[in-house]
MDTraj code that builds the backbone (N, CA, C; nanometers):
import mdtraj as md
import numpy as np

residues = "UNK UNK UNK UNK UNK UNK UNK UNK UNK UNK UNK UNK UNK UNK UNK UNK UNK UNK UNK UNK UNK UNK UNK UNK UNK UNK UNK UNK UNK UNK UNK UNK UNK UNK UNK UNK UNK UNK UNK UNK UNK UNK UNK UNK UNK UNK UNK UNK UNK UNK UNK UNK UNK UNK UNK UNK UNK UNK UNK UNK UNK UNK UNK UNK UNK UNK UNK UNK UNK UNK UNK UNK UNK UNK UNK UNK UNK UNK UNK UNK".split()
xyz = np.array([
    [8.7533, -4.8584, -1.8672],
    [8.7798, -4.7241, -1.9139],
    [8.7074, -4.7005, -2.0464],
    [8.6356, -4.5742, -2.0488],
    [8.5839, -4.5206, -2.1588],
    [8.6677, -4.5009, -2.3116],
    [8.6219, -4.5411, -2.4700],
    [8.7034, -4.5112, -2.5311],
    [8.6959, -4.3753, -2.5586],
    [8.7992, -4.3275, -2.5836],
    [8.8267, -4.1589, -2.6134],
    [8.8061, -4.1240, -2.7476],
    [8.7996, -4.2251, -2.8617],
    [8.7996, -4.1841, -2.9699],
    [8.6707, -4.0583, -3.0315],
    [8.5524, -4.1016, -2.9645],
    [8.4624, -3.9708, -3.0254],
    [8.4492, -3.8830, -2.9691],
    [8.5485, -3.8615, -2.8655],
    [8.5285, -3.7218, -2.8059],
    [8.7004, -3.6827, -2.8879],
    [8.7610, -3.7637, -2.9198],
    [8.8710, -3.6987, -3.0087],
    [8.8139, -3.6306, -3.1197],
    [8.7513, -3.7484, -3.1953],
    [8.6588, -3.6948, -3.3123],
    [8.6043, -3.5332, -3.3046],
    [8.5002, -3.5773, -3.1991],
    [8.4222, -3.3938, -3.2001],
    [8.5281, -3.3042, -3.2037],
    [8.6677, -3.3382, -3.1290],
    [8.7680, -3.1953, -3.1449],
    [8.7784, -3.1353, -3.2474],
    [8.8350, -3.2825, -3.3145],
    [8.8992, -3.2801, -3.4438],
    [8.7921, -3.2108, -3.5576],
    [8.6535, -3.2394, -3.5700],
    [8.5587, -3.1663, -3.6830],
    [8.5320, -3.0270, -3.5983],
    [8.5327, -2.9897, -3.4974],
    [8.5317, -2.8514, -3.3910],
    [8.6100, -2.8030, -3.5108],
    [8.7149, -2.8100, -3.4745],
    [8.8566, -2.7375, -3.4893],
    [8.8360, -2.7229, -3.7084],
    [8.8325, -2.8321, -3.7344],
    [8.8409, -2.8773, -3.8915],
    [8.7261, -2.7723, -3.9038],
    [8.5864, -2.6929, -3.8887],
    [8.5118, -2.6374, -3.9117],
    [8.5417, -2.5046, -3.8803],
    [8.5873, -2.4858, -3.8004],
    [8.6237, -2.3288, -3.7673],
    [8.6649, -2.3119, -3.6343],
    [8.6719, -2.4345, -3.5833],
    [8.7261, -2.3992, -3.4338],
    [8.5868, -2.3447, -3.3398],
    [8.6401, -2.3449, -3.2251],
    [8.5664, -2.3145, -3.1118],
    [8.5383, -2.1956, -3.1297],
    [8.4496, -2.0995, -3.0267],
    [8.3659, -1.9716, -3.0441],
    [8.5014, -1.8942, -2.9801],
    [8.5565, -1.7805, -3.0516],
    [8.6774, -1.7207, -2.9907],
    [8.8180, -1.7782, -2.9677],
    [8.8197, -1.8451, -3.0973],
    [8.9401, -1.9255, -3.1061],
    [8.9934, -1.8550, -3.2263],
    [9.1069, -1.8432, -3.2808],
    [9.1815, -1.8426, -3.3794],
    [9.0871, -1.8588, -3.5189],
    [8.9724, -1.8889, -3.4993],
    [8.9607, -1.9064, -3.6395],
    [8.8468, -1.7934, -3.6378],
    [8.8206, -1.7246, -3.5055],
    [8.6900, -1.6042, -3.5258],
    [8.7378, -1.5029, -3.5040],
    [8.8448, -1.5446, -3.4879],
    [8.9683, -1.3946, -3.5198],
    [9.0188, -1.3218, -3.6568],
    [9.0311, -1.4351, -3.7715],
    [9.0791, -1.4402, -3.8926],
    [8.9765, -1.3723, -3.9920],
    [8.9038, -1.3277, -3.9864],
    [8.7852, -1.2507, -4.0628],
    [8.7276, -1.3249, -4.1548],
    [8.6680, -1.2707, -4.2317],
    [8.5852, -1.2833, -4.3338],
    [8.6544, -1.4032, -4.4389],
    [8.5808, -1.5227, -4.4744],
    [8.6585, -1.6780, -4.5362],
    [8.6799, -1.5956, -4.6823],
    [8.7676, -1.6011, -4.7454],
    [8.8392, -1.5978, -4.8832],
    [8.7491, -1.6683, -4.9882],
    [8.6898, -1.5771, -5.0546],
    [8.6113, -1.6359, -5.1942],
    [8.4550, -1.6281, -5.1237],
    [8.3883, -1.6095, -5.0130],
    [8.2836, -1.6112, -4.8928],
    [8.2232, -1.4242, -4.9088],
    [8.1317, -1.4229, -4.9077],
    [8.0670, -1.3215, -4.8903],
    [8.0303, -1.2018, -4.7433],
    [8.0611, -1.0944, -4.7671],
    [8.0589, -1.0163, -4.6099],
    [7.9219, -0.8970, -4.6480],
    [7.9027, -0.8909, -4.5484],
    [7.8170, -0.7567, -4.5622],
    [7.8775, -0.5937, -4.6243],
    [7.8334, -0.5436, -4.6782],
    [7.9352, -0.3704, -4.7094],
    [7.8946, -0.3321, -4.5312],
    [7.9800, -0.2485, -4.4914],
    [7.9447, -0.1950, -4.4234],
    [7.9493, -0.0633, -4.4013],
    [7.9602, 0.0425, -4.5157],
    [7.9344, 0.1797, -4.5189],
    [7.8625, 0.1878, -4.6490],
    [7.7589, 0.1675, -4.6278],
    [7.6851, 0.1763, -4.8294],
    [7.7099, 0.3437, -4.7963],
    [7.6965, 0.3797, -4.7677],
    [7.7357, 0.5804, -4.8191],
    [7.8736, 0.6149, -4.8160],
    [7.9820, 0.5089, -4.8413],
    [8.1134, 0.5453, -4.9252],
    [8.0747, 0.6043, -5.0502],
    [8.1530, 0.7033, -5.1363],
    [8.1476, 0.7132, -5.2231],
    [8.2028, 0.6291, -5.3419],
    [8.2797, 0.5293, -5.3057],
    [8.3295, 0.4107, -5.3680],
    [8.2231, 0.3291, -5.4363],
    [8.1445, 0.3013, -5.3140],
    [7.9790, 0.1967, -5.3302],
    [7.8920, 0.3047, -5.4449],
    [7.8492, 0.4066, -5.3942],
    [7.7908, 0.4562, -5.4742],
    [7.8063, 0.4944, -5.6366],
    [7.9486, 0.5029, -5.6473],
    [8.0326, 0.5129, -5.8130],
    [7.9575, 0.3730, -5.8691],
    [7.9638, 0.2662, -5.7675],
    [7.9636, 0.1397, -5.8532],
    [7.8506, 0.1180, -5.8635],
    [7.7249, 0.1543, -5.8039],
    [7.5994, 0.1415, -5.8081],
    [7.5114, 0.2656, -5.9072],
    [7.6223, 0.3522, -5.9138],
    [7.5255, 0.4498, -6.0051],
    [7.6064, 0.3875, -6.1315],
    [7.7349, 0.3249, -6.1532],
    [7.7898, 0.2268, -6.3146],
    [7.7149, 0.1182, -6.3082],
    [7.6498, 0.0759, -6.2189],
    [7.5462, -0.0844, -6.2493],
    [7.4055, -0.0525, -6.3064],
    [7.3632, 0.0849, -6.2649],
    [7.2113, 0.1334, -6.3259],
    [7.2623, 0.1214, -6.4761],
    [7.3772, 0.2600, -6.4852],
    [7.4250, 0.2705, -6.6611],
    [7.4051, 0.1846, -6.6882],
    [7.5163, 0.1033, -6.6754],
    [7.5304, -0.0386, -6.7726],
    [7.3892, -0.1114, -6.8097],
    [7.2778, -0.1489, -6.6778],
    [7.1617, -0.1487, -6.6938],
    [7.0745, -0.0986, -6.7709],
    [7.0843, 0.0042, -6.7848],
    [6.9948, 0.0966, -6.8912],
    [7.0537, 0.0946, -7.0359],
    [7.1607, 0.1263, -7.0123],
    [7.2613, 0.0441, -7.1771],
    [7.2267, -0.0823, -7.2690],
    [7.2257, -0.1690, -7.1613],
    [7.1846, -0.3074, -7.2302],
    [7.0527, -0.3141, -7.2668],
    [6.9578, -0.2815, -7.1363],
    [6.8196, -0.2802, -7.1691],
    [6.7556, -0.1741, -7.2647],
    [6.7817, -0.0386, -7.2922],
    [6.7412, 0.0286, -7.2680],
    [6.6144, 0.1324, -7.2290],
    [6.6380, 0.0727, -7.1090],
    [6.5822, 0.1407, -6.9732],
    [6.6017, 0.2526, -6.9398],
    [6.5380, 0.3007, -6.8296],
    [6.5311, 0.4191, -6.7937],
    [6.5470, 0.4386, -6.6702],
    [6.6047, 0.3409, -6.5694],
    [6.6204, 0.3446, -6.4566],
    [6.7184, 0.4727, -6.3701],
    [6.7101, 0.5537, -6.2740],
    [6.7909, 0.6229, -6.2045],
    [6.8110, 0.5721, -6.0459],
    [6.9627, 0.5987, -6.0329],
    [7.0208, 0.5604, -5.9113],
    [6.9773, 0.6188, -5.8122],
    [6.9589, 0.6375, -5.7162],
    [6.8884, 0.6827, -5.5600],
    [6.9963, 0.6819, -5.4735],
    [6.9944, 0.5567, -5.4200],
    [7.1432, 0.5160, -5.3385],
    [7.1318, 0.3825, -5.3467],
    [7.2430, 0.3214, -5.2568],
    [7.2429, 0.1911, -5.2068],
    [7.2057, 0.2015, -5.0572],
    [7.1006, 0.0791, -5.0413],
    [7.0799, 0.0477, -4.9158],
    [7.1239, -0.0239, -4.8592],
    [7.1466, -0.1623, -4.9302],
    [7.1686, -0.2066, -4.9195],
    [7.2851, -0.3337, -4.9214],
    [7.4271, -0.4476, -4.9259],
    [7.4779, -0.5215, -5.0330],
    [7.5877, -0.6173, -4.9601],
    [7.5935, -0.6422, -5.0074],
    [7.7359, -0.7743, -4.9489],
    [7.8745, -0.7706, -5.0752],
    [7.9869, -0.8340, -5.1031],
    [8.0884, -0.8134, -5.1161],
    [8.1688, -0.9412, -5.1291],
    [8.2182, -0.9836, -5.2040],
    [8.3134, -1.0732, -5.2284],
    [8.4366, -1.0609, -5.1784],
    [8.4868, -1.1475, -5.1025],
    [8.6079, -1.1322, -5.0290],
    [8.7243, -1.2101, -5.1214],
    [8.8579, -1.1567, -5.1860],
    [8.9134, -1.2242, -5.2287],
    [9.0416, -1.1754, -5.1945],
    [9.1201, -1.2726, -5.2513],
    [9.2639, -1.2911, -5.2238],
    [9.3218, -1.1785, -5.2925],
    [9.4464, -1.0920, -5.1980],
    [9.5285, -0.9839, -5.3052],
    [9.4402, -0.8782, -5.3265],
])
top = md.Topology()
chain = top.add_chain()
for i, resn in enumerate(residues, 1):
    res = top.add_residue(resn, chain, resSeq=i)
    for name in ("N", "CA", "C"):
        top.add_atom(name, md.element.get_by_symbol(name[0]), res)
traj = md.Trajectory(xyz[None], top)
């Protein structure tokens, strides 16, 4: 009889990594402290914070930069 131990193994780092494709763990969203894509850059939320990142930009430097939009950005996922 075959030993079972490294096909236990593979479960066990499967599962310890994120689990199988459509398991419980690709259900749970986006990892805590892990980065996601925005996915409406034309909120007006995104845009407040991107036309306060030019300011501040031009503040420190002073520059002359103007906001346009966002095209683009990703997002910090955190706890609370």
């Amino acid at each position: 009889m075959r030993n079972p131990a490294p096909l236990l193994l593979l479960v066990f780092f499967l599962l310890a990594a994120g689990g199988l494709p459509g398991g419980a763990a690709a259900q749970r969203g986006p990892l805590v402290g892990g980065y996601a894509k925005i996915k409406d850059v034309k909120d007006p939320h995104i845009k407040e914070i991107g036309k306060y990142a030019v300011s501040e930009n031009n503040k420190q430097t002073g520059g002359n930069l103007a906001f346009v939009r966002v095209v683009s950005g990703r997002q910090q996922v955190v706890a609370g």
